[in-house]
C-alpha positions as CSV (number, residue, x, y, z in Angstrom):
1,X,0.0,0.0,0.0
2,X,1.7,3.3,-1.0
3,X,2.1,5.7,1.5
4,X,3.5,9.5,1.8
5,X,4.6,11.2,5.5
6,X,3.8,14.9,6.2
7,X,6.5,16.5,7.9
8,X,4.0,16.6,10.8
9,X,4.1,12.8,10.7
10,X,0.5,12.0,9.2
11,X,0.6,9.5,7.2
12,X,-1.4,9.6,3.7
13,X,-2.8,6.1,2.9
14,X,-2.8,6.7,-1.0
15,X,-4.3,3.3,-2.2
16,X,-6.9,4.1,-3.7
17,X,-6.7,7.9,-5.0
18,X,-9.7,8.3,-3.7
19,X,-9.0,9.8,-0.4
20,X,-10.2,13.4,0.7
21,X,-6.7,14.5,1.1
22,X,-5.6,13.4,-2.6
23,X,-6.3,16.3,-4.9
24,X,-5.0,17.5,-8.6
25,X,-4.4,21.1,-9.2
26,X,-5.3,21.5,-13.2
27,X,-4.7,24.5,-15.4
28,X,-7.7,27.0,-15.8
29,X,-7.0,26.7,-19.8
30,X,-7.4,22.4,-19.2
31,X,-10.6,22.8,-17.7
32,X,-11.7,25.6,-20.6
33,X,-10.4,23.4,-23.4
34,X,-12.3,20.7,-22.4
35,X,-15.8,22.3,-21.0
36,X,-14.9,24.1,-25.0
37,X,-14.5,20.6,-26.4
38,X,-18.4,19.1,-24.5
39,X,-20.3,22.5,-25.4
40,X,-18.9,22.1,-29.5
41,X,-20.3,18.5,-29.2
42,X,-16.6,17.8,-30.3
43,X,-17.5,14.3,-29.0
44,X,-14.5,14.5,-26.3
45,X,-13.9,10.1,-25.4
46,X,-12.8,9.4,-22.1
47,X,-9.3,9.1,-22.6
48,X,-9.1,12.4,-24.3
49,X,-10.9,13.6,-21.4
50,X,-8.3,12.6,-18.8
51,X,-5.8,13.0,-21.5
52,X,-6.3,17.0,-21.2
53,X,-7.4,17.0,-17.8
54,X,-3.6,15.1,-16.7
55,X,-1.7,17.7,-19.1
56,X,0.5,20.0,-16.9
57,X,-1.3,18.9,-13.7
58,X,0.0,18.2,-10.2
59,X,-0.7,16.1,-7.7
60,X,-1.7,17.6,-4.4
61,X,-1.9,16.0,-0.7
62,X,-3.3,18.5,1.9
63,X,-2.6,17.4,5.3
64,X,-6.0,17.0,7.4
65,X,-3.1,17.0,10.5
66,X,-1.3,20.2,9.9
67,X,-3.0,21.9,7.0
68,X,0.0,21.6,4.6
69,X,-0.2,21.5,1.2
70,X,2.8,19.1,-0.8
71,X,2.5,19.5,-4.2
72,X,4.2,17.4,-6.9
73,X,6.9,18.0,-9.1
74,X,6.6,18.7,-12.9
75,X,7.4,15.4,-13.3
76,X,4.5,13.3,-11.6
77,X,7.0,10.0,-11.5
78,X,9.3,11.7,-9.3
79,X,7.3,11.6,-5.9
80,X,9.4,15.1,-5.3
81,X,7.1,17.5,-3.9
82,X,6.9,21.0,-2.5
83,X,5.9,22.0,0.6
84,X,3.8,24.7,1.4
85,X,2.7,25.6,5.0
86,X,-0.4,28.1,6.1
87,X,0.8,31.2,7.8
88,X,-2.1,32.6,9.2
């Protein structure tokens, strides 16, 4: 079972992708180019669908612990991410 620690030392059961703290952060021109592509009855499949929707995104873990947000790398293969933590 895969698993990521927060520096806070939550650990993120990432099994199934489906877990409230597993998130994608997707370009505003993705999401327009494909809303674009359903309106024009452009007869988007599914793969094209996550095709576009995967294009320059990143995957995102926000800690339900501490509040931090890790954020991939370019490369999604990596497992490299940045760390961002709230200030207020």
């Amino acid at each position: 079972m895969p698993k990521y620690r927060c520096l806070c030392g939550y650990v993120f059961h990432l099994s199934t992708g489906r877990e409230s703290y597993d998130l994608m952060l997707i370009k505003n021109a993705n999401v327009e180019d494909i809303g674009n592509a359903i309106v024009k009855n452009k007869g988007i499949d599914v793969d094209s669908f996550f095709e576009k929707i995967d294009l320059d995104s990143r995957t995102v873990y926000w800690c339900p612990s501490c509040r931090r947000l890790h954020v991939s790398t370019p490369d999604l293969s990596s497992n490299n991410f940045e760390i961002y933590k709230r200030e207020v």
